[in-house]
C-alpha positions in Angstrom: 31.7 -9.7 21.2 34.8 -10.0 19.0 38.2 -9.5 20.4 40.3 -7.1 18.4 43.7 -8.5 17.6 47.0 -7.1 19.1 47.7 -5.0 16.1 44.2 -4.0 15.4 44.0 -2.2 18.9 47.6 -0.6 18.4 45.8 1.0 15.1 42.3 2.1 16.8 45.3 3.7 19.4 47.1 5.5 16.6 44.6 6.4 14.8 43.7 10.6 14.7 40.0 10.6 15.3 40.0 8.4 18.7 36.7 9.5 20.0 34.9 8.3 17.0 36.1 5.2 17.1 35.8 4.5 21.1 32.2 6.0 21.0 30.7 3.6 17.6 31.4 0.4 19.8 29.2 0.8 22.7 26.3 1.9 20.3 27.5 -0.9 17.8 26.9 -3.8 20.5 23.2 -2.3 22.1 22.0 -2.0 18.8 22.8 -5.8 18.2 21.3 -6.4 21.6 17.9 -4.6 21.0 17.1 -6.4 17.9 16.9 -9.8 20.1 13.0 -11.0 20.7 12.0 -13.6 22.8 8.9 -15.8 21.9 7.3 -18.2 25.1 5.6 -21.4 24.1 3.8 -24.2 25.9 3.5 -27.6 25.1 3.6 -29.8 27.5 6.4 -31.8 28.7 8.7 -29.0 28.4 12.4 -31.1 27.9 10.9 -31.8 24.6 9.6 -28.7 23.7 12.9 -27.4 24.6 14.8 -29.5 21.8 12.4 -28.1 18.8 14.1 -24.8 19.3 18.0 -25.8 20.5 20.6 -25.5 17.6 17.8 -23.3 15.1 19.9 -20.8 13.3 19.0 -17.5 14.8 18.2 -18.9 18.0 19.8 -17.4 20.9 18.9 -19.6 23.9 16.2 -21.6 25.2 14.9 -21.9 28.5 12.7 -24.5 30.1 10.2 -23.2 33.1 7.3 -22.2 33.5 4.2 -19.6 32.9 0.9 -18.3 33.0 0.3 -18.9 36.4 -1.0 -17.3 39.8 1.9 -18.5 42.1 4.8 -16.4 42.8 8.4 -18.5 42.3 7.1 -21.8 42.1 8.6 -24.7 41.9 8.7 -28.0 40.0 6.5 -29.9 42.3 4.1 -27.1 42.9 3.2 -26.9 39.0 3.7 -30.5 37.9 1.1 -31.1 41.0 -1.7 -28.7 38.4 -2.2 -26.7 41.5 -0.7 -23.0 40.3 -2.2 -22.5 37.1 1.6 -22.5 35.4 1.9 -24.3 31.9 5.5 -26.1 31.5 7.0 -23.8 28.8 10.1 -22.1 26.9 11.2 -19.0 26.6 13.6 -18.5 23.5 15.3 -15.5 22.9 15.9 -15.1 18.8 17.4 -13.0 16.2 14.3 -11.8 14.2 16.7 -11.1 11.3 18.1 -14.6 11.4 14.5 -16.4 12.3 11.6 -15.0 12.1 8.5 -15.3 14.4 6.3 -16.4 11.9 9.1 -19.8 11.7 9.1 -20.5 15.0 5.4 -20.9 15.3 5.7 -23.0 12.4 8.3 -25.3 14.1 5.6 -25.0 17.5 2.8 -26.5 15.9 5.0 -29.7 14.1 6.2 -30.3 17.6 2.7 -30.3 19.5 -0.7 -32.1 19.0 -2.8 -28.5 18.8 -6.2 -31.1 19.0 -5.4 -32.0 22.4 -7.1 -30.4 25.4 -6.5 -32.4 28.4 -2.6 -32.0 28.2 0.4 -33.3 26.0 0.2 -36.8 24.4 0.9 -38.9 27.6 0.7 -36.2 30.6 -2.7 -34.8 31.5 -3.5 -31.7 33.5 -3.2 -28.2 33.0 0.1 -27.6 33.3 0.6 -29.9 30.6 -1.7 -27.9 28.0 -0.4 -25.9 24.6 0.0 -22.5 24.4 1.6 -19.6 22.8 1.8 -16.8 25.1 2.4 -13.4 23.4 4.4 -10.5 24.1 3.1 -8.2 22.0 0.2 -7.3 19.2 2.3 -8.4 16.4 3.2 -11.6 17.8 -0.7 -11.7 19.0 -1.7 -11.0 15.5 0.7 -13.6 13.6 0.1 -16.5 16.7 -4.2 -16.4 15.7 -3.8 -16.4 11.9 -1.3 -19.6 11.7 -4.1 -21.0 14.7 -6.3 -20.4 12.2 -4.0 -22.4 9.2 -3.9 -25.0 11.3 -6.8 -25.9 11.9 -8.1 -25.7 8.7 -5.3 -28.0 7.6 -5.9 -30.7 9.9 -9.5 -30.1 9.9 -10.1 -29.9 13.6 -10.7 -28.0 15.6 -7.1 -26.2 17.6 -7.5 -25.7 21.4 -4.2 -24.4 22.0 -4.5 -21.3 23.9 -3.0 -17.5 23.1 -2.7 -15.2 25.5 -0.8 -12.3 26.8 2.7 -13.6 28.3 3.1 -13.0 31.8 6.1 -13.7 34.3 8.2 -16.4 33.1 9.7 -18.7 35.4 13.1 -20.5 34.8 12.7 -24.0 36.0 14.9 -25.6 38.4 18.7 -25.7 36.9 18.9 -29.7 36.9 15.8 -29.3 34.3 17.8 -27.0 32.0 19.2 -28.9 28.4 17.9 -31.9 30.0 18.7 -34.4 27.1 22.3 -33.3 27.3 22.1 -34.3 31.2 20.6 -37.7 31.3 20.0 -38.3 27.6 18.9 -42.1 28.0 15.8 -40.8 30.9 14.9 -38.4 27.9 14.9 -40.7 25.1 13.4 -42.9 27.0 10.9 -40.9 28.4 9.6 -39.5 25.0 9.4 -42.7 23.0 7.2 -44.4 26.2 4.8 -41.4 26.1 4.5 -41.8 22.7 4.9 -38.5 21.4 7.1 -38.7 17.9 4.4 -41.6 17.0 1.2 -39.1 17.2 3.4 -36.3 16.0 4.2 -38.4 13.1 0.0 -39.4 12.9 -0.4 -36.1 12.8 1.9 -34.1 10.3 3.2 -36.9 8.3 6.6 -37.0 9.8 8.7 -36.9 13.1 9.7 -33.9 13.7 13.3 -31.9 13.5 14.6 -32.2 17.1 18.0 -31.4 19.0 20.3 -34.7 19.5 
């Protein structure tokens, strides 16, 4: 929120209809805050799915962790083991007036291999799989008809599930921005599972990432 300057609070204070002033704020702000959205995706190793979405104009924040699961609070080791039904995934939270949903699906599918169905590129399992998890019938509606676009443009067929989101978990902190924290394991770690080199097989190009 913006801080009002010294002699921009001395006039809100002189001014003869106070209570019209002091009352617009508080609305002001929660009506900015209600028009955020959040939008959960899945797509395997989730420290690269993270960087699709960081630095987007109109997104807010994105959060690595995990979803669509049966396990209460699980943990890293518990889901990377395939054993609680949880994807890897991000939650974003996004200005729908600044990005729309219909883009970031579009900047989902350029960052995934939708043909794949035993995980992500180099990690295999369920926990590695695609998905775009919905939170409502709009987003449900949009999410099938670009599935659809997409598979008629790469002429295969898309295995990526949708479904309806369900509890998001945030991963463990130290996996949080995780090319910011150890960027040469990252780096490293997505060039030796090969994933810019199919995404670049796939859609003509690498794609647009945070670094």
């Amino acid at each position: 929120m913006k801080i009002l300057s010294h002699a921009l609070v001395l006039m809100v204070l002189a001014s003869p209809i106070p209570a019209l002033a002091s009352s617009s704020a508080p609305a002001t702000a929660k009506a900015a805050t209600a028009k955020l959205a959040t939008a959960t995706f899945a797509g395997g190793c989730f420290w690269c799915v993270e960087t699709a979405f960081e630095g987007k104009p109109g997104v807010k924040s994105v959060v690595s962790g995990y979803t669509s699961g049966f396990k209460l609070d699980p943990t890293y080791e518990e889901v990377s083991s395939g054993s609680t039904g949880h994807a890897e995934s991000v939650q974003i939270t996004y200005d729908p007036r600044k990005i729309s949903y219909a883009n970031l699906l579009d900047i989902f599918w350029h960052n995934i291999d939708p043909t794949q169905g035993d995980g992500q590129f180099c990690d295999h399992g369920t926990q590695y799989r695609s998905g775009i998890y919905y939170a409502d019938e709009a987003q449900k509606i949009a999410a099938e008809a670009s599935k659809r676009a997409i598979a008629e443009k790469l002429q295969r067929p898309v295995v990526t599930e949708i479904v309806i989101a369900t509890r998001f978990y945030p991963a463990e902190d130290y996996h949080q921005d995780f090319w910011k924290k150890s960027p040469v394991r990252y780096w490293s770690y997505r060039k030796g599972c090969g994933r810019d080199a199919r995404l670049k097989e796939l859609w003509g190009k690498a794609p647009d990432t945070a670094h």
